[in-house]
C-alpha positions in Angstrom: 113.3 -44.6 67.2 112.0 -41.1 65.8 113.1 -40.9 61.8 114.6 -37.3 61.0 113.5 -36.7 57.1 116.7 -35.9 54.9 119.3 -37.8 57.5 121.2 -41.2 56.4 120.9 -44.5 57.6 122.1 -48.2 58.1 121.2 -51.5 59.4 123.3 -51.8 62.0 125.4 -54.8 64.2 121.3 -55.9 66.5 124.1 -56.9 69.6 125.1 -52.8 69.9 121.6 -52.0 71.0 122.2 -54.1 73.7 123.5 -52.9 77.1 125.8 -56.6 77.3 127.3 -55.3 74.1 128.9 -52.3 76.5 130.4 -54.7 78.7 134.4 -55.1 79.4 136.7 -57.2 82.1 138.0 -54.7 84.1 140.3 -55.0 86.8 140.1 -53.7 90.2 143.7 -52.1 90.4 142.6 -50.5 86.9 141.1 -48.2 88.5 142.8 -45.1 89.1 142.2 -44.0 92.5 145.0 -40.9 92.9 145.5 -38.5 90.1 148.8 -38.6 87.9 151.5 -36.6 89.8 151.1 -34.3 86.8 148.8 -33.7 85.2 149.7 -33.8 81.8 151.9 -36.6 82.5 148.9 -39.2 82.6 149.8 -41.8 79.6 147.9 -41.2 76.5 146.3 -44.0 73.4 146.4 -42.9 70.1 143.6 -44.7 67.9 144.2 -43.5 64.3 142.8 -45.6 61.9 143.3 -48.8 63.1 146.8 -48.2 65.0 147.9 -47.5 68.2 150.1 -45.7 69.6 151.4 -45.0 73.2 152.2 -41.4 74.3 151.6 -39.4 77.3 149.2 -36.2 77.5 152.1 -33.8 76.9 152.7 -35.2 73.3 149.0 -34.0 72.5 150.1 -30.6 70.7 151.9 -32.8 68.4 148.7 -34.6 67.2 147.1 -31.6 66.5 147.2 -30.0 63.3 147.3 -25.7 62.8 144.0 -26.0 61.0 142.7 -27.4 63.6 140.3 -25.9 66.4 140.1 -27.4 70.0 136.7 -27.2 72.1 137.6 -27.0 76.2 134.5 -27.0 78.5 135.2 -24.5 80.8 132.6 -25.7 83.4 133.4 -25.7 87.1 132.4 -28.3 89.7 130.2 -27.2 92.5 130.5 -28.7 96.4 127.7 -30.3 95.6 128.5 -33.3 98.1 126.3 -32.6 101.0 126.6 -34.9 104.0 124.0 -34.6 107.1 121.7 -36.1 110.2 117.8 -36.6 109.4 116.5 -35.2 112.3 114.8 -35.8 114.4 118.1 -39.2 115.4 121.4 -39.0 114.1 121.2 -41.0 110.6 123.3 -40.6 107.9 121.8 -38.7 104.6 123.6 -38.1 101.8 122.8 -35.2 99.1 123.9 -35.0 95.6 122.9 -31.8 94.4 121.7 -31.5 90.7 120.0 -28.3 89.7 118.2 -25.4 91.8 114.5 -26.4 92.0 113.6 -23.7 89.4 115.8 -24.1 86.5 118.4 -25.8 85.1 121.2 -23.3 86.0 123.7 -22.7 89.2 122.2 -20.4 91.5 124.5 -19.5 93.9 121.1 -18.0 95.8 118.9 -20.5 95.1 117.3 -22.0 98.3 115.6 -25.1 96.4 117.4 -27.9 95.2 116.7 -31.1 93.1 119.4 -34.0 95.0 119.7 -37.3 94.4 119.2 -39.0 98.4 120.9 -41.6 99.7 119.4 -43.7 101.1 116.3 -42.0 99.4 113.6 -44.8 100.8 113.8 -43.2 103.9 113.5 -39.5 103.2 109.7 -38.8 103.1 107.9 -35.1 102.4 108.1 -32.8 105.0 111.2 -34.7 106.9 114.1 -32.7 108.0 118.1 -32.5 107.3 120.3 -31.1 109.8 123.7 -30.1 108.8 125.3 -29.2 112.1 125.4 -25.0 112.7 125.3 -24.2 109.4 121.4 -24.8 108.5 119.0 -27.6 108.3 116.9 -28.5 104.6 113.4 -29.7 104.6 112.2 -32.4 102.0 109.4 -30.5 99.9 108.3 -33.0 97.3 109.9 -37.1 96.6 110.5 -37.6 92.9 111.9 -40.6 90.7 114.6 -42.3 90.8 115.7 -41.3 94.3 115.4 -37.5 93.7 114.0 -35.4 96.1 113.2 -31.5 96.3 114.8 -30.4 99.2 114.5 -26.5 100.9 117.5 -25.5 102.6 116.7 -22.8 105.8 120.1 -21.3 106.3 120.9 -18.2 107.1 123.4 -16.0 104.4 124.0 -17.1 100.9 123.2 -20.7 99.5 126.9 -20.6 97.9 129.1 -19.3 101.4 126.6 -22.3 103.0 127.9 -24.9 99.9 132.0 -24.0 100.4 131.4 -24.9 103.9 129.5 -28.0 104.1 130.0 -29.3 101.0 132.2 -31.4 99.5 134.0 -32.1 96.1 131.3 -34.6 94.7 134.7 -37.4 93.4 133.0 -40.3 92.4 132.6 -43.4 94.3 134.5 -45.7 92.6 137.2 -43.3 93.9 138.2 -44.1 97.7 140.2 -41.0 98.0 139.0 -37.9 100.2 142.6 -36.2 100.9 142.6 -32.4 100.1 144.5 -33.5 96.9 142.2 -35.4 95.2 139.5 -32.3 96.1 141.6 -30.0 94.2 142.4 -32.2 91.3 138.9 -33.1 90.6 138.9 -29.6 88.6 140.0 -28.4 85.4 142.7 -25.4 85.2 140.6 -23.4 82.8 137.3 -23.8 85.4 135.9 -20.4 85.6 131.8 -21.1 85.6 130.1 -23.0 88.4 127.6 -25.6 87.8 128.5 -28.9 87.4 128.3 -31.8 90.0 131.0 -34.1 87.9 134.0 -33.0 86.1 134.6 -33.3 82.7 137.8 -35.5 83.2 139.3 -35.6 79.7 140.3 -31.5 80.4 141.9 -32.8 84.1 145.1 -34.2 82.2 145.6 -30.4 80.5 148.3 -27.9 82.2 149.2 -24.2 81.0 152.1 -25.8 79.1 149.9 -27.9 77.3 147.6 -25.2 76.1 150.6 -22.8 75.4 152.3 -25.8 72.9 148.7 -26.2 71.6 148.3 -22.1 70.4 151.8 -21.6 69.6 151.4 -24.6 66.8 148.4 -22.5 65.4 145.3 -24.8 66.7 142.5 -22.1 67.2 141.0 -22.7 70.7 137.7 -21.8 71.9 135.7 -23.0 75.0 132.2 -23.5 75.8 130.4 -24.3 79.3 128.2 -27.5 79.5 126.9 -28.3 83.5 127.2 -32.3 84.2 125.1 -33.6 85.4 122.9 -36.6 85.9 122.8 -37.0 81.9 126.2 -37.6 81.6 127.2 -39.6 84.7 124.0 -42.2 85.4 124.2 -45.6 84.8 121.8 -47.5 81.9 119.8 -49.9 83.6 117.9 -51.1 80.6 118.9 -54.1 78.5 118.6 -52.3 75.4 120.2 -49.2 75.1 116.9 -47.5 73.1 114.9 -47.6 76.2 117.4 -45.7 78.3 116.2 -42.1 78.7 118.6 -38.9 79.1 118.5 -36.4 81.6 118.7 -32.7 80.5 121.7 -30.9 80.7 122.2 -27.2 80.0 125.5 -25.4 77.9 126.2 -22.2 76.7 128.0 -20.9 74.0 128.8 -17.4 73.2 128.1 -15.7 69.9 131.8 -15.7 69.0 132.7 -19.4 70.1 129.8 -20.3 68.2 130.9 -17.8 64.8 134.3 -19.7 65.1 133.0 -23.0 65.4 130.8 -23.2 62.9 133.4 -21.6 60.3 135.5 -24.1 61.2 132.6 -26.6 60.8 131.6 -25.3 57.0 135.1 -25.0 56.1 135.7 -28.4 56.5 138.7 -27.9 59.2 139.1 -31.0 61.8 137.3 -29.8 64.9 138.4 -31.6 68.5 136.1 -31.9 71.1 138.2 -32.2 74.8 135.7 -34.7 76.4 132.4 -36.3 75.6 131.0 -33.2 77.6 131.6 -31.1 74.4 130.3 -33.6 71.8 127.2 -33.5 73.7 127.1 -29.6 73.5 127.7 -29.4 70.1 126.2 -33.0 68.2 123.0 -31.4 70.1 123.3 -27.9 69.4 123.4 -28.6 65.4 120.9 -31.4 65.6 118.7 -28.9 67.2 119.1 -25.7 64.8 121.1 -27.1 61.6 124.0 -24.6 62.4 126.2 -24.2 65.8 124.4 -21.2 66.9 125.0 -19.0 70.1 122.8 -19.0 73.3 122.0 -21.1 76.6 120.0 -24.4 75.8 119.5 -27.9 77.0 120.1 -30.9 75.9 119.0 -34.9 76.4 121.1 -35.9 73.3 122.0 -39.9 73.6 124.8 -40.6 71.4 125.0 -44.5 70.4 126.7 -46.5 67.4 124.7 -44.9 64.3 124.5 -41.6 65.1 125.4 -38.7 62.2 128.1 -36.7 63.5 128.2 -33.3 62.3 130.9 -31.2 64.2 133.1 -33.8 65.3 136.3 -35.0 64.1 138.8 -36.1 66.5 138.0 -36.6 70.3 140.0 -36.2 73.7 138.4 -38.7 76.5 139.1 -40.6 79.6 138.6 -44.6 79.5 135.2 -45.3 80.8 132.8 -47.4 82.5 131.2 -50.8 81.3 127.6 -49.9 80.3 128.0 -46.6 80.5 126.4 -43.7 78.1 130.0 -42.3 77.2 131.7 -45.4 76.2 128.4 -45.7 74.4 129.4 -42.0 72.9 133.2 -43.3 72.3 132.1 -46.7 70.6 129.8 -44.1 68.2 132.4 -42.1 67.4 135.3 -44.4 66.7 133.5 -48.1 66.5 132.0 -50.7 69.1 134.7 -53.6 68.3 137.7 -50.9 67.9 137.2 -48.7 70.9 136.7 -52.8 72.8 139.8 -53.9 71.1 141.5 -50.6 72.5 140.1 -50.7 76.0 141.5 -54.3 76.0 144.8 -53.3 75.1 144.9 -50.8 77.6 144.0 -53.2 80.2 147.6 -55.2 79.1 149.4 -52.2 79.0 148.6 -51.1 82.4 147.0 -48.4 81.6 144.6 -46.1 84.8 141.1 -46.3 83.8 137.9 -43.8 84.5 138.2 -40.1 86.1 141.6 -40.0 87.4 143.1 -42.4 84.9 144.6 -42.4 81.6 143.1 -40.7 78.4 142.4 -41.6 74.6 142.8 -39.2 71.5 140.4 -40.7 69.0 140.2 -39.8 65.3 137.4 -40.4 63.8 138.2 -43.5 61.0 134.8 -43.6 59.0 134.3 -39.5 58.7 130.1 -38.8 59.5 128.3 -42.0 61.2 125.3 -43.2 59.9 122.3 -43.6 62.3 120.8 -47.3 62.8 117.5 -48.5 62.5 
């Protein structure tokens, strides 16, 4: 672990840098496979302090204070599902698209395209993908971890070629491909294209929601961070230290970023909507010392220990075992609380993971400490 000169620290619980620590019993029927038939009528825990409390989403502008200021991610999720025959034969390949080939950001031109293949064993250099009458892509380099560089020949624009062959990328957990869950698998305030996964805490928010929120006098301002494979891969190592981050760009304009960090030196309680925003803005500062303006990326891996220095209360979705954002939650609010809380949800019946149930989390011990 790299020391930072100036920043505290603590001996901290040995079992939370291991992955088993991440672990829950979770079960099967848990998992929320169709979206709430409102949105903001999904079922909401309250952890403040060391209560809880039973709500639902639509009771949120009540816990929010007119000091406060609310951080959306305005993000949009891309097509990015891509479905097609390796050619020459008729097998199945399956393309997750991450990034254009050169650079981090959507392209809606680009022609190059970092994917996650499935199955990637098969898919060598110089093999070919057809996708019907809308184009074929060519595999231009194999990388790590089943990625592959992959040139798409089409003719027209890459985006009109993505809104017809692609699909909403819901995850697979979710068994659910009706037109409904497609158009659910996105935010109300989308507006900028880029991400291949949603940030699901923002799905549970309606226009009435966001109305109750500014007429109480909660400042809201909104950022864009692209998911992507940083946020959504699973840790496969046994101690969390030795899992690596992907990078993962955001942008935040000069006057989100004047209003945040105002908020930030004033002491005001700022709330992130989704772990998608903590990582924007735990990285930003830990980067420059200030929340400062611009596009930039990020690999930030938030575990128990870890100094926050925006953060004070936090809107999220229930999580996966093992995963790098109950690792983020557990950071934020506590290994054994957030555990305790994800059991009692379990009880309670409550839907876990992207179309299930949500958290609001204040913080209980103000500024974490790192570990070493």
């Amino acid at each position: 672990m790299r020391i930072f000169p100036g920043r505290r620290y603590t001996i901290c619980d040995s079992d939370e840098r291991a992955i088993g620590a991440y672990d829950y019993a979770l079960p099967t029927e848990s998992i929320a496979q169709v979206p709430a038939a409102q949105r903001d009528a999904s079922r909401l825990m309250v952890l403040d302090g060391d209560g809880v409390e039973h709500r639902s989403f639509d009771a949120l502008p009540t816990l929010l204070h007119r000091d406060d200021l609310l951080v959306l991610n305005e993000t949009r999720v891309i097509p990015a599902r891509l479905l097609g025959r390796r050619l020459p034969g008729d097998a199945t390949v399956e393309l997750l698209l991450l990034h254009p080939a050169r650079g981090m950001r959507y392209d809606p031109d680009a022609l190059a395209w970092i994917a996650l293949a499935r199955p990637a064993r098969r898919l060598h250099a110089g093999d070919r993908i057809g996708f019907g009458s809308l184009g074929e892509g060519v595999v231009a380099r194999e990388l790590e971890g089943g990625m592959r560089e992959v040139a798409f020949e089409i003719a027209g624009r890459f985006e009109t070629f993505l809104e017809r062959a692609g699909r909403m990328p819901i995850p697979p957990y979710i068994r659910n491909e009706t037109r409904e869950a497609q158009d659910r698998y996105q935010t109300i305030f989308a507006r900028v294209p880029g991400s291949v996964a949603a940030p699901t805490a923002s799905l549970h928010f309606t226009r009435e929601v966001l109305e109750a929120i500014a007429a109480g006098g909660t400042e809201i301002v909104r950022l864009t961070l692209d998911v992507g494979l940083g946020t959504f891969r699973p840790v496969s190592a046994e101690r969390i230290d030795d899992h690596r981050m992907h990078e993962e760009t955001y942008a935040i304009g000069p006057e989100a970023a004047d209003r945040i960090e105002l908020a930030r030196r004033s002491g005001r309680r700022i709330v992130a909507a989704g772990t998608t925003v903590v990582r924007a803005l735990e990285g930003n500062v830990q980067r420059f010392g200030r929340v400062t303006a611009g596009e930039h990326t990020t690999e930030i891996f938030i575990t128990p220990g870890f100094e926050f220095r925006v953060i004070g209360a936090l809107i999220t979705n229930f999580h996966l075992p093992r995963s790098t954002l109950l690792m983020l939650v557990s950071a934020f609010a506590g290994r054994r609380r957030i555990l305790r809380a994800y059991s009692e949800a379990v009880r309670h019946g409550y839907r876990f993971f992207s179309f299930g149930d949500a958290m609001f989390v204040s913080s209980r011990e103000g500024n974490a400490r790192r570990c070493l």
